[in-house]
Backbone as a chain_set.jsonl record, in Angstrom:
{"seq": "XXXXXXXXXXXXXXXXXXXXXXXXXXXXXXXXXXXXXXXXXXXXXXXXXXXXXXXXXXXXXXXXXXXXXXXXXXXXXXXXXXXXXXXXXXXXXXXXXXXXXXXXXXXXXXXXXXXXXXXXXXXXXXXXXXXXXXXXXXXXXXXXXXXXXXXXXXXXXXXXXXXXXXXXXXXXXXXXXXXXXXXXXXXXXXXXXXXXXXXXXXXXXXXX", "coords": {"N": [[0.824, -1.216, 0.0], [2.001, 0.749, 0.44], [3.715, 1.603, -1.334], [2.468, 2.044, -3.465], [0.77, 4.189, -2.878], [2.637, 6.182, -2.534], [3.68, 5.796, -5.431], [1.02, 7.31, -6.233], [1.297, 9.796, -5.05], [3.976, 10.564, -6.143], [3.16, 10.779, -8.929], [0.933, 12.405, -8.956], [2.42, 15.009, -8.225], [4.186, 14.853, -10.361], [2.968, 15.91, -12.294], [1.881, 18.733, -11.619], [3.756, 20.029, -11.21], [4.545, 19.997, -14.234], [2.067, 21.286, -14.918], [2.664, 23.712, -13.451], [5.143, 24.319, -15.36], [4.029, 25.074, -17.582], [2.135, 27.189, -17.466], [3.869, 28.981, -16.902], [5.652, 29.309, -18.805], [3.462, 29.648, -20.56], [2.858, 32.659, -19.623], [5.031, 33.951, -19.879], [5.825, 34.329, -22.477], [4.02, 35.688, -23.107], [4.617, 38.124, -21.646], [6.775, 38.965, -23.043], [6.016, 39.294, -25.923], [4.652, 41.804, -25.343], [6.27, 43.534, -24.828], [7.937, 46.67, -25.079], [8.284, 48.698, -27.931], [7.054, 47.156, -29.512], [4.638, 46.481, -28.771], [3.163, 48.054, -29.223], [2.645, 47.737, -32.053], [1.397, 44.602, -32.103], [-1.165, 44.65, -32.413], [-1.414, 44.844, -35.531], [-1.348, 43.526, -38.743], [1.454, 43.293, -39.858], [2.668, 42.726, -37.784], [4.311, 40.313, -36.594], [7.179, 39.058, -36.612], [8.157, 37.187, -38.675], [6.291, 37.493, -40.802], [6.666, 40.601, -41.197], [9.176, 40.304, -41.83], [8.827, 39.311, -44.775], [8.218, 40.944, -46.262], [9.127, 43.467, -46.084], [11.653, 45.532, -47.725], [15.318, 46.689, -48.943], [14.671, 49.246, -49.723], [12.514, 49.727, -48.131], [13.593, 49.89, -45.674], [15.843, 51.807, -46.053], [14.18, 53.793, -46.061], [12.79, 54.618, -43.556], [15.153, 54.624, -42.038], [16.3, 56.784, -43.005], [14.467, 58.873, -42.959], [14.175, 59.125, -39.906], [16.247, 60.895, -38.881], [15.761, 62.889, -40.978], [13.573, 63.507, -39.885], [13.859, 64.32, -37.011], [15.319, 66.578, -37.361], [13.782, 68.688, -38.872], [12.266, 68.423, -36.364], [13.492, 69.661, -34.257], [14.047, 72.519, -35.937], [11.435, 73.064, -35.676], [10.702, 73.788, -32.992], [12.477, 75.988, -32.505], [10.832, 78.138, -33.02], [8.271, 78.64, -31.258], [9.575, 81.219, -29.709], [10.88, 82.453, -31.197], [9.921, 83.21, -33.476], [8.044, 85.776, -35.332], [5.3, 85.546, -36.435], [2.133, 84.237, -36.158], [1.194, 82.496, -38.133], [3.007, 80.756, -39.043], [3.976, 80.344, -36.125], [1.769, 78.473, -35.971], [1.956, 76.574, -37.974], [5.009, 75.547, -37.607], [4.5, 74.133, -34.928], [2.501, 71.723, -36.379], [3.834, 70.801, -37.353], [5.891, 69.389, -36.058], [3.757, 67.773, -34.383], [2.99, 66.219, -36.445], [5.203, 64.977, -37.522], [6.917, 64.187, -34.609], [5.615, 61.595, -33.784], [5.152, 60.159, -35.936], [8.334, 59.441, -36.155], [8.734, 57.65, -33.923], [6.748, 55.328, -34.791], [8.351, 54.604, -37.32], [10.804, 54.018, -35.882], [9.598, 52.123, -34.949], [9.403, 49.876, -36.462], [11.614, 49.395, -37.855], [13.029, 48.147, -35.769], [11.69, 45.916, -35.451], [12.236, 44.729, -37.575], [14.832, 43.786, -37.196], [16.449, 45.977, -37.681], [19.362, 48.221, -36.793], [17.863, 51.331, -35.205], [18.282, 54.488, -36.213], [20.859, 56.681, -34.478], [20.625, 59.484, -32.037], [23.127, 61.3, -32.128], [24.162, 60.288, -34.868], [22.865, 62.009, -36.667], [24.726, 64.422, -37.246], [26.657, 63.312, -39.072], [25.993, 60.982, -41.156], [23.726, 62.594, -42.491], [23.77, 64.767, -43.651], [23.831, 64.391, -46.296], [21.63, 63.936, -47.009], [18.499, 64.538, -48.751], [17.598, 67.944, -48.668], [18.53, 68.181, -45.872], [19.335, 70.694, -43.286], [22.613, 72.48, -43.258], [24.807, 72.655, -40.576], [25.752, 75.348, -40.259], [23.615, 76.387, -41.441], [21.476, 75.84, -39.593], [22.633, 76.926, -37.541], [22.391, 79.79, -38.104], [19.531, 79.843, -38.134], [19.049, 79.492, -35.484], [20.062, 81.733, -34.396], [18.732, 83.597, -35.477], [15.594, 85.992, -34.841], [12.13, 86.917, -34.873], [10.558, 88.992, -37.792], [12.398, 88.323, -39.587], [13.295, 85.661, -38.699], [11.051, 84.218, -39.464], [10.915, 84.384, -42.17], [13.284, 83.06, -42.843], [12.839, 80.871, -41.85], [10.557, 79.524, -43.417], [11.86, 79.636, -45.613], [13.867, 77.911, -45.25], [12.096, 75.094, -44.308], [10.944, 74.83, -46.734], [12.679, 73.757, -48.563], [13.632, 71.844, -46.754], [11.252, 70.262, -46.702], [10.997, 69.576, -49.493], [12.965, 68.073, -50.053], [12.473, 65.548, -48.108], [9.634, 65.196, -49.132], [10.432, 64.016, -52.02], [11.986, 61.662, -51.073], [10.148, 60.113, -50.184], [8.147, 60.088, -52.352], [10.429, 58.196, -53.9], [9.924, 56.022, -51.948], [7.655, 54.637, -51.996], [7.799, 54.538, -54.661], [9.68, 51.892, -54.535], [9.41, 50.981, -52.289], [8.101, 47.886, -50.194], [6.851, 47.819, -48.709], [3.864, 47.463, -47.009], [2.407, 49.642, -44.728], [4.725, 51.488, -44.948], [4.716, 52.685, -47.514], [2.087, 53.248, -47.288], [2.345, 55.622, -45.059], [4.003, 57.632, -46.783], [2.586, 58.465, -49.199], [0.941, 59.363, -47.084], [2.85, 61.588, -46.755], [3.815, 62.328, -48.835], [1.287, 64.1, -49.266], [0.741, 65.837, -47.266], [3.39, 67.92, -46.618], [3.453, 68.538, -49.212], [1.057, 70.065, -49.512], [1.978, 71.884, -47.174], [3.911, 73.152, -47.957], [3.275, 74.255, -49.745], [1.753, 76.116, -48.385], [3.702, 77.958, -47.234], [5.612, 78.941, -49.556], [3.007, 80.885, -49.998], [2.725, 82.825, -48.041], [5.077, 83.578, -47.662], [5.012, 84.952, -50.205], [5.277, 83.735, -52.902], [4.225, 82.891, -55.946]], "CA": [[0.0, 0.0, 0.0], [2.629, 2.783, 0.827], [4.273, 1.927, -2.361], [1.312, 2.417, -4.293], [0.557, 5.539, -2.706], [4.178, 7.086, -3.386], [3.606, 6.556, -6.858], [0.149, 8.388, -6.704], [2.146, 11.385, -4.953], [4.743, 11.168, -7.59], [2.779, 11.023, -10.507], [0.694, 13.695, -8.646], [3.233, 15.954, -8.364], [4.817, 15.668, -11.95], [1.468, 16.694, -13.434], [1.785, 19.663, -10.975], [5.059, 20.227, -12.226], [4.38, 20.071, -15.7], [1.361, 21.796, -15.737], [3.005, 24.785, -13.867], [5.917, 25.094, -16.011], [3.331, 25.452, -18.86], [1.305, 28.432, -17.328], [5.136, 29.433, -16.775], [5.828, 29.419, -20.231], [2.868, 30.936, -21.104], [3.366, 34.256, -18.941], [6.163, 34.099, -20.506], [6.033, 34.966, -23.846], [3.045, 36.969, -22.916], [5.335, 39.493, -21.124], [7.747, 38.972, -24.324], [5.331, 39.771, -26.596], [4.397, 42.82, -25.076], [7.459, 44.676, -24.491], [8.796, 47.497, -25.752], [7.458, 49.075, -28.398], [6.542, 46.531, -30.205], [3.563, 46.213, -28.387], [2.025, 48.677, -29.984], [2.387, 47.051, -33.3], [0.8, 43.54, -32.067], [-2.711, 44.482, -33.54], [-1.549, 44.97, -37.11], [-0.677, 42.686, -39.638], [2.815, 43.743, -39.812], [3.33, 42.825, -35.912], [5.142, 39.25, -36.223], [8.384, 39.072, -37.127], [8.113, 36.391, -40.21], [5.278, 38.062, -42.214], [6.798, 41.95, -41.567], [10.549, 40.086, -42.411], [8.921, 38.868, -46.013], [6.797, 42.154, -46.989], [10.105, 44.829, -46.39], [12.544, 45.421, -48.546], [15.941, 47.64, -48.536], [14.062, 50.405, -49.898], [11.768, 50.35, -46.603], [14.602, 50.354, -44.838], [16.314, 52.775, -46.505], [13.218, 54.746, -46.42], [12.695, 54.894, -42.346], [16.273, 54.627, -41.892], [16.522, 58.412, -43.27], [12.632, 59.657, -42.379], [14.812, 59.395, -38.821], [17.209, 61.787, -38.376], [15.221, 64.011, -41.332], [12.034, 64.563, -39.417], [14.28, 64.812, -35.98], [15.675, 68.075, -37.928], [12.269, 68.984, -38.768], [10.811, 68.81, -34.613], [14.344, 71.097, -34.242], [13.6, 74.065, -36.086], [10.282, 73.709, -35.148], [11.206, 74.094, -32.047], [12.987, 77.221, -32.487], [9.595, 78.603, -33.229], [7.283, 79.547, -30.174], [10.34, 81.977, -28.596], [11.365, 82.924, -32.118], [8.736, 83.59, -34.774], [6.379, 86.779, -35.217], [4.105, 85.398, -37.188], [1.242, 83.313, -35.819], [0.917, 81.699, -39.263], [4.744, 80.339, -38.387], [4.332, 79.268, -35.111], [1.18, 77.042, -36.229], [3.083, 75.72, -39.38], [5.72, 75.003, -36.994], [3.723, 72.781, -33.596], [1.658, 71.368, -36.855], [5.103, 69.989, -38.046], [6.057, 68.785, -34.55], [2.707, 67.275, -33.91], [2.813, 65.429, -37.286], [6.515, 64.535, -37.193], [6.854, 63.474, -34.158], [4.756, 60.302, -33.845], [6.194, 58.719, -37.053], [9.539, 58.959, -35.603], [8.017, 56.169, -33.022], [6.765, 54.455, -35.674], [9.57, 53.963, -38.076], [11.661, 53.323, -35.121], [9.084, 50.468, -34.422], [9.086, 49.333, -38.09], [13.517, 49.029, -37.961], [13.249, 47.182, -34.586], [10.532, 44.507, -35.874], [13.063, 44.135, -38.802], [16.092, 43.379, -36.804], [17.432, 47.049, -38.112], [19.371, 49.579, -36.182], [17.37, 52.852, -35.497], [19.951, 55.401, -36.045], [20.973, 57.291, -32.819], [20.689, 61.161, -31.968], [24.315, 62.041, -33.07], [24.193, 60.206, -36.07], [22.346, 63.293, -37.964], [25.627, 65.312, -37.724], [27.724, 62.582, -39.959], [25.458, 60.733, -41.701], [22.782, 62.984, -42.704], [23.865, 65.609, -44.719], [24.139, 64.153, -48.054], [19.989, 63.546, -47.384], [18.061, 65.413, -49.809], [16.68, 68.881, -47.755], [18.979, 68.595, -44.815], [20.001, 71.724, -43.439], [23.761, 72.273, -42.692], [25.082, 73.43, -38.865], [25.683, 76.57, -40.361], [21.916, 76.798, -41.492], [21.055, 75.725, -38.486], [22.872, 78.015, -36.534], [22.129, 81.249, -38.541], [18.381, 80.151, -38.011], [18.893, 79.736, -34.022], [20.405, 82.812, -34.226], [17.417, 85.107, -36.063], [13.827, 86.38, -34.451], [10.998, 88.249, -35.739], [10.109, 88.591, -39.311], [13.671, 87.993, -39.947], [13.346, 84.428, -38.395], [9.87, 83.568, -40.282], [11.425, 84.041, -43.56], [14.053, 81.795, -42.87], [12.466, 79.127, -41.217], [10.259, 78.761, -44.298], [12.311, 78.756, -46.986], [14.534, 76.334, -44.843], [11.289, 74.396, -44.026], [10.268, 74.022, -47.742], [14.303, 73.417, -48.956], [13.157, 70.508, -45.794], [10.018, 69.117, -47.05], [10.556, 69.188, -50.204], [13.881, 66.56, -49.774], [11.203, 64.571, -47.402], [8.755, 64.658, -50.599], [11.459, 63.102, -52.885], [12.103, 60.361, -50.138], [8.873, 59.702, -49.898], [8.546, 59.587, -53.47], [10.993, 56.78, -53.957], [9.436, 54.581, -51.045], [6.232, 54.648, -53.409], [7.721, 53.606, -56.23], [10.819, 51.188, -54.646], [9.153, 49.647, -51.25], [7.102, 47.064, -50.607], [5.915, 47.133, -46.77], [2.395, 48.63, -47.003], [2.711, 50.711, -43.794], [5.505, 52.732, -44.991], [4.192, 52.923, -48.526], [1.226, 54.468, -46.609], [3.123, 56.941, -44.465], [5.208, 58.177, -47.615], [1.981, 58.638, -49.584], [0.385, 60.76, -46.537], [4.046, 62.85, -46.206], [3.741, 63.837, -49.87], [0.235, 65.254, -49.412], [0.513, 66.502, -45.821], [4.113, 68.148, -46.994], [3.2, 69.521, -50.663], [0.332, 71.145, -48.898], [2.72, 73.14, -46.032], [5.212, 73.773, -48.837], [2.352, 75.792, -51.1], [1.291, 77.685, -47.413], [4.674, 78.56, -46.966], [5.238, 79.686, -50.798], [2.074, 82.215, -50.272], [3.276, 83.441, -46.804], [6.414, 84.307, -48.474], [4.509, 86.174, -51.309], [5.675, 83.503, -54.042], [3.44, 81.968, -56.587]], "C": [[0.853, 1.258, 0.0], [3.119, 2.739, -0.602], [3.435, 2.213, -3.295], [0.908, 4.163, -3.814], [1.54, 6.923, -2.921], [4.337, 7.503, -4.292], [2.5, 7.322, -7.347], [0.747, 9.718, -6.482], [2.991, 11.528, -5.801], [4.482, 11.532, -8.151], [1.784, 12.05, -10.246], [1.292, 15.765, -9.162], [4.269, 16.52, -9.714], [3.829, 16.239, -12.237], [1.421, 17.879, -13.032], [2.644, 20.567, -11.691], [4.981, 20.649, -13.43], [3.179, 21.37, -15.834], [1.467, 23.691, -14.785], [3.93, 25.489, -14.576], [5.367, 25.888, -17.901], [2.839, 26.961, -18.875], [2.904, 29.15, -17.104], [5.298, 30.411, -17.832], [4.812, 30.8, -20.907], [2.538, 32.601, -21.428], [4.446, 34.654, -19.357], [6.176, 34.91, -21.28], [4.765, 35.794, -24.243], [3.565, 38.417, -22.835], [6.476, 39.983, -22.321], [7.219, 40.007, -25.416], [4.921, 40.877, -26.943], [4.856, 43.923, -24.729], [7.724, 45.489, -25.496], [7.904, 48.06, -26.471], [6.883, 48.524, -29.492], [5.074, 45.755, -30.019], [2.316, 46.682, -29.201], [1.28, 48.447, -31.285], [1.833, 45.566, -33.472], [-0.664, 43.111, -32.779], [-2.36, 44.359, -34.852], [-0.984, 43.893, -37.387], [0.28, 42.346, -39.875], [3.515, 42.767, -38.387], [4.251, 41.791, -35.996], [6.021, 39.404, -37.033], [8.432, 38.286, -38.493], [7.224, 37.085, -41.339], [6.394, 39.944, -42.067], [8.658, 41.234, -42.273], [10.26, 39.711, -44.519], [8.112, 40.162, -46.834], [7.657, 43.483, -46.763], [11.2, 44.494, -47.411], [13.947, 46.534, -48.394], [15.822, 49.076, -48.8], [13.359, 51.08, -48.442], [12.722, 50.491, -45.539], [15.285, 51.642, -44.67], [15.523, 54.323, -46.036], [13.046, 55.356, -44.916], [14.065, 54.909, -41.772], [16.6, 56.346, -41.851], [15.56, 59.186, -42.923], [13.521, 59.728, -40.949], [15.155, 60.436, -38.499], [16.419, 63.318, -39.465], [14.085, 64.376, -40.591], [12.652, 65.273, -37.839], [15.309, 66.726, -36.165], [14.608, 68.822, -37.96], [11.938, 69.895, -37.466], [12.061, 69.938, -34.48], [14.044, 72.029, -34.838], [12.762, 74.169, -35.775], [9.893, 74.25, -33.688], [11.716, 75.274, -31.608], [11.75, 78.111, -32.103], [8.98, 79.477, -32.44], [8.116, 80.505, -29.644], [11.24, 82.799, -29.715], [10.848, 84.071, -32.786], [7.905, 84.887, -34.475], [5.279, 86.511, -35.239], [3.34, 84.037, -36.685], [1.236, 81.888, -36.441], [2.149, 80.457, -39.098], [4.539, 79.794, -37.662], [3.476, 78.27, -35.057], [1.66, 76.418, -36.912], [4.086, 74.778, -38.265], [5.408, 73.691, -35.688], [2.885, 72.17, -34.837], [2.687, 70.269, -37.18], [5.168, 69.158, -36.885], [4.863, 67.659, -34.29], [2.567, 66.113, -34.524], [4.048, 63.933, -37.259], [7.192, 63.138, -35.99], [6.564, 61.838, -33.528], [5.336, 59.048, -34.765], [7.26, 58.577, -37.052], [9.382, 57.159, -34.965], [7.678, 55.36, -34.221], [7.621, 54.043, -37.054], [10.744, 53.597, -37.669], [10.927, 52.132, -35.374], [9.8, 49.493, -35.331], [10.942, 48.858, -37.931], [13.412, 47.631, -36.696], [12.994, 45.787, -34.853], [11.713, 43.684, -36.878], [14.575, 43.792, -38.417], [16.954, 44.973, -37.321], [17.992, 47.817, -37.214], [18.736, 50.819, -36.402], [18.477, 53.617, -35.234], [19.788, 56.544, -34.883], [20.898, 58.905, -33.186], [21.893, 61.323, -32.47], [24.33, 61.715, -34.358], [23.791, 61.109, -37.143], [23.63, 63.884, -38.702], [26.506, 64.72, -39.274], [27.057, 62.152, -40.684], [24.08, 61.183, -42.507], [22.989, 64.059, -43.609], [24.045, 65.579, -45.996], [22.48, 63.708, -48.42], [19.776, 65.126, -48.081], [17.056, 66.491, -48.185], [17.436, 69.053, -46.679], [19.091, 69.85, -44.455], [21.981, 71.474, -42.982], [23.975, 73.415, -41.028], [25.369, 75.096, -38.872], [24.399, 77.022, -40.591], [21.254, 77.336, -40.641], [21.31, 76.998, -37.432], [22.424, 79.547, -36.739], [20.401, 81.468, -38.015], [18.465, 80.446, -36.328], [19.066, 81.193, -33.341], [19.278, 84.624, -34.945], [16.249, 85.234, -35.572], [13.409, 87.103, -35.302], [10.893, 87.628, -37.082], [11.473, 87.62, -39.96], [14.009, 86.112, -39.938], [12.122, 83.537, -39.022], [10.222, 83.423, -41.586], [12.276, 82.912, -44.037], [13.964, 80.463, -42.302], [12.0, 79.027, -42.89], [10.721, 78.715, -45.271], [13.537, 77.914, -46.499], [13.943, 74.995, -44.926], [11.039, 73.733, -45.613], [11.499, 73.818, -48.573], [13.73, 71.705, -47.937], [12.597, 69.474, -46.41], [10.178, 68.649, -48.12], [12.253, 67.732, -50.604], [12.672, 65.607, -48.981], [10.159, 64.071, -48.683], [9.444, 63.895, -51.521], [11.664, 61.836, -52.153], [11.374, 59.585, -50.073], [8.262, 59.346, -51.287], [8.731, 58.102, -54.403], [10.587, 55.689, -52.922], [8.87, 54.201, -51.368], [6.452, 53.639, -53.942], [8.974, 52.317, -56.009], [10.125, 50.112, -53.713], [8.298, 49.133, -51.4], [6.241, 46.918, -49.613], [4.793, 47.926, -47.5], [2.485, 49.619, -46.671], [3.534, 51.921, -44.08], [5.321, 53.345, -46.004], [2.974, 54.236, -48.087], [1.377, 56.076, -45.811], [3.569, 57.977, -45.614], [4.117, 58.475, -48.405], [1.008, 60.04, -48.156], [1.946, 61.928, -46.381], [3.978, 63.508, -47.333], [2.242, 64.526, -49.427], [0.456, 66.127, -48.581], [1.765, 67.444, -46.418], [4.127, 69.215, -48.132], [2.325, 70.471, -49.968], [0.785, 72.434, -47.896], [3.697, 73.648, -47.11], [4.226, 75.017, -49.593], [1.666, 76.313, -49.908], [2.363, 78.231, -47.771], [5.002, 79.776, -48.165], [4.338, 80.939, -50.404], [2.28, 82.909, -48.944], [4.73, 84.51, -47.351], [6.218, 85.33, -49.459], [5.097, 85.497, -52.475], [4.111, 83.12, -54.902], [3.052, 80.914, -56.784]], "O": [[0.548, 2.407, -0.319], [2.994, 3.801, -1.213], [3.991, 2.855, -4.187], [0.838, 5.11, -4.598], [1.335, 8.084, -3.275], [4.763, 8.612, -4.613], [2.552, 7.927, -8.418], [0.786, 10.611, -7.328], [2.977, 12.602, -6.402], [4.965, 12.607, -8.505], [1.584, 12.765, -11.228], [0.976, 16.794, -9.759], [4.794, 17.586, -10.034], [3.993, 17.433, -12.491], [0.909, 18.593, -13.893], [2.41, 21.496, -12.464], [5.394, 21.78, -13.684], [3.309, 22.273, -16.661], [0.775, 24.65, -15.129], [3.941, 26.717, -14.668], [5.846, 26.606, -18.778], [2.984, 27.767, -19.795], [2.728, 30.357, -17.271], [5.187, 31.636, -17.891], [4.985, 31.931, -21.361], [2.246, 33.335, -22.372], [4.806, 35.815, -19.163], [6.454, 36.092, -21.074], [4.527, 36.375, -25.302], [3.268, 39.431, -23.467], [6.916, 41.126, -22.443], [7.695, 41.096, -25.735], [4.737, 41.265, -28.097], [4.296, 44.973, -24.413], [7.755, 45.127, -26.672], [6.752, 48.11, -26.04], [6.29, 49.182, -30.346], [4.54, 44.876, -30.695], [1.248, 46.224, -29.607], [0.125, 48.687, -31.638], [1.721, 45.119, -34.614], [-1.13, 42.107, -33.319], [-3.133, 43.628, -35.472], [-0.247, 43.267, -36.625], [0.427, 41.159, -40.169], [4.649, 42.316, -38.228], [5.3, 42.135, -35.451], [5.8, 39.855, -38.157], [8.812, 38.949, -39.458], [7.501, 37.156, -42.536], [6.788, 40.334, -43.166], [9.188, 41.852, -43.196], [11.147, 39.815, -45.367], [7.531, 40.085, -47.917], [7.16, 44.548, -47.13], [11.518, 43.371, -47.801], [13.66, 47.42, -47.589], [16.549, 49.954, -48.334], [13.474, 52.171, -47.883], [12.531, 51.237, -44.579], [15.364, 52.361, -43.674], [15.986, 55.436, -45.785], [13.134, 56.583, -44.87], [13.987, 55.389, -40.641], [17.033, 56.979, -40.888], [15.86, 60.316, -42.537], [13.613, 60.944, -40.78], [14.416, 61.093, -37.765], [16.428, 64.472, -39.035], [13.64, 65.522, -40.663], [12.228, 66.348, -37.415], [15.703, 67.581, -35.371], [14.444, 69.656, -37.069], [11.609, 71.069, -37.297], [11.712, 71.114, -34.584], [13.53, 72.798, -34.026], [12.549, 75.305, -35.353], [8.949, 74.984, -33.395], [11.495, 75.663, -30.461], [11.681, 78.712, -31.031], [8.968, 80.697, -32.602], [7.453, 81.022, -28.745], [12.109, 83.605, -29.385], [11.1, 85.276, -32.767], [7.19, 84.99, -33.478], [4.361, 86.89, -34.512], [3.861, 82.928, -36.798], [1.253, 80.764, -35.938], [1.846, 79.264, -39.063], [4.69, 78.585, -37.839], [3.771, 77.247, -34.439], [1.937, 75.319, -36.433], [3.949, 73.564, -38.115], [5.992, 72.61, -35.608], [1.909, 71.823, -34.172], [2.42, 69.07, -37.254], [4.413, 68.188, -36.815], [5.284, 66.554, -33.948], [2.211, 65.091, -33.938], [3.953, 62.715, -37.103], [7.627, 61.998, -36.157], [7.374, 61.153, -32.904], [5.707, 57.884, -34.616], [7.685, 57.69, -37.793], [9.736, 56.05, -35.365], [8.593, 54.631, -34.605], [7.302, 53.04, -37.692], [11.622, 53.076, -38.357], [11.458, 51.175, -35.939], [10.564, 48.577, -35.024], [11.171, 47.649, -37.941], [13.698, 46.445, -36.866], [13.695, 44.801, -34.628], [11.98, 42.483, -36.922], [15.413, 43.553, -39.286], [18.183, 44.937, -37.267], [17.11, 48.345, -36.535], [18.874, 51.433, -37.46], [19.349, 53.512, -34.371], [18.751, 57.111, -34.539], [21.063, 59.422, -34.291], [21.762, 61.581, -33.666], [24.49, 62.633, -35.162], [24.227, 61.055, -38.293], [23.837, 63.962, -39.913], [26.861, 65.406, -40.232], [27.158, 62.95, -41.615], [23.4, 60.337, -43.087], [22.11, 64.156, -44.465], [24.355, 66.52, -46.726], [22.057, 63.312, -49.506], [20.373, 66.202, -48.048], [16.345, 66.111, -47.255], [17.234, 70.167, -46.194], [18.933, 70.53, -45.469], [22.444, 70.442, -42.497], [23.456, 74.464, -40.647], [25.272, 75.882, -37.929], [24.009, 78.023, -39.99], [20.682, 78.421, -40.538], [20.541, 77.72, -36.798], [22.162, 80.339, -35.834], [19.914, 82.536, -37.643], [18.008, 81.5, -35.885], [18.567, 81.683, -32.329], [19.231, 85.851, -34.864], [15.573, 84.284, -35.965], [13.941, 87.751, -36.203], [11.022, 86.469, -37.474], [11.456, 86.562, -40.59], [14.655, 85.456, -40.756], [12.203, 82.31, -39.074], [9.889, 82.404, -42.191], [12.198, 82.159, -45.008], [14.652, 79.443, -42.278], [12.818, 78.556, -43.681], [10.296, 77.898, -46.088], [14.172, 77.262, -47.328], [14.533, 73.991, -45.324], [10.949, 72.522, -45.814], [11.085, 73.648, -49.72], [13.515, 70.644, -48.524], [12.994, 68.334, -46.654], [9.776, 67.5, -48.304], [12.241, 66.752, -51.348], [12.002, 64.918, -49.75], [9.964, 62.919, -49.072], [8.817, 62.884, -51.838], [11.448, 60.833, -52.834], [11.644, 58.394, -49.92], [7.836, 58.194, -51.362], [8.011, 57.365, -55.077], [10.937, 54.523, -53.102], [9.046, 52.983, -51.337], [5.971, 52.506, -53.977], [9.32, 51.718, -57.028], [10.091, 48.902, -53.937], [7.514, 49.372, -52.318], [5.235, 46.215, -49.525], [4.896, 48.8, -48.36], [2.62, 50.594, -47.411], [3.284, 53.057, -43.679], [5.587, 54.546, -45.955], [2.909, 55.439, -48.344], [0.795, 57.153, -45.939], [3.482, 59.173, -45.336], [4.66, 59.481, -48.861], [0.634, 61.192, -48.375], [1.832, 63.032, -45.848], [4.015, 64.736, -47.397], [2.314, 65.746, -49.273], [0.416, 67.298, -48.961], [1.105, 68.231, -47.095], [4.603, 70.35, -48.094], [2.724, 71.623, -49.796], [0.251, 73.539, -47.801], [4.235, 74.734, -46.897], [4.431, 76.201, -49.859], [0.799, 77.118, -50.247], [2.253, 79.075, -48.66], [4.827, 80.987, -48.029], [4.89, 82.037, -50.473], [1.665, 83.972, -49.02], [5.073, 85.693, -47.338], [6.933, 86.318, -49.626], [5.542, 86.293, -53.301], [3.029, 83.13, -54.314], [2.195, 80.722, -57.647]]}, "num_chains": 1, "name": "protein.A"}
C-alpha cells in the first residue's frame, strides 16, 4: 500500500510540475510579446516578425532609416519657433510639423526594430545625414537659431520648404521602390501633408 501511494504522490506531483511550467511558459512569452514598443504594433498585420521580415525590402529600410534623423531636424527648427517667430501663421506651421513629425519617428523606429534594423541614434544626424536630400547644414542651423521676428519667419520657411521638399522626394521613392504597405502608406500621406505646407509657406512668403 505505501508503495502504491508514493507513486500516486509522484505522478501527482509531476502533473503539478508540468502543468506549472506550462502556465510558466505561457506568462512568458506573454510578457515577451508585449514589451517594448513593439507592443504597440501587435494588432496589425505587420506585428510578427516572419510576415513583416517577407513584406520589407531595402528600400523600406532605406526609407525609415533616413525619415529618422530628417524629421528629428524637422521637430528642431520647429522648435525654435514659439520663442522665435512673429508670425502666428509660423508658429502654427511650426507645432503642426512637430505634432505630425513626431509620432512617425516612433513608428519607423518600431518598423527598424521589428526588422532586426538599427534605429539610427541622436548624433548620427551630424555625420550621416547631410548628403539627405533637404537637410540643413550646422551653419543653417545656426544662422536660423540665431534670427527672431520677421527675420526668423522668412528663414524658417524657406529652410522648411528646402526641408520638405527633400522629405517629398524620399517619400517619393518609397512609393515607387518599397514594398511594406505601412511605410508605402506613411510616404503617400508625407507627400500630401508636406506639398500642402510647402504651397502655405510659398504664399506666406509672397511667391506663386
Amino acid at each position: 500500500m505505501i508503495s502504491k501511494r508514493s507513486l500516486l504522490c509522484r505522478s501527482a506531483a509531476a502533473t503539478v510540475a508540468v502543468s506549472a511550467a506550462l502556465v510558466l511558459a505561457a506568462c512568458g512569452n506573454g510578457n515577451d510579446a508585449s514589451a517594448g514598443h513593439n507592443g504597440h504594433t501587435a494588432t496589425s498585420p505587420s506585428a510578427s516578425a516572419p510576415i513583416s521580415q517577407g513584406q520589407h525590402n531595402a528600400a523600406d529600410v532605406a526609407f525609415a532609416k533616413g525619415m529618422i534623423p530628417h524629421h528629428r531636424q524637422a521637430i528642431e527648427m520647429a522648435g525654435l519657433a514659439p520663442s522665435r517667430a512673429q508670425s502666428a501663421e509660423v508658429k502654427k506651421l511650426a507645432e503642426d510639423i512637430r505634432k505630425a513629425q513626431d509620432p512617425e519617428i516612433k513608428t519607423l523606429s518600431g518598423w527598424l526594430t521589428s526588422w532586426g534594423e538599427q534605429v539610427p541614434a541622436e548624433g548620427e544626424m551630424d555625420h550621416s545625414a547631410h548628403g539627405m536630400a533637404g537637410m540643413m547644414s550646422p551653419q543653417e542651423m545656426e544662422k536660423l537659431k540665431n534670427s527672431s521676428g520677421a527675420a526668423f519667419d522668412t528663414a524658417f520657411m524657406e529652410l522648411m520648404i528646402k526641408h520638405h521638399e527633400g522629405a517629398v522626394e524620399m517619400a517619393k521613392a518609397e512609393k515607387a521602390q518599397g514594398v511594406f504597405p505601412d511605410a508605402k502608406t506613411m510616404a503617400d500621406a508625407i507627400v500630401t501633408a508636406q506639398s500642402a505646407e510647402i504651397e502655405q509657406m510659398n504664399k506666406l512668403l509672397g511667391r506663386s
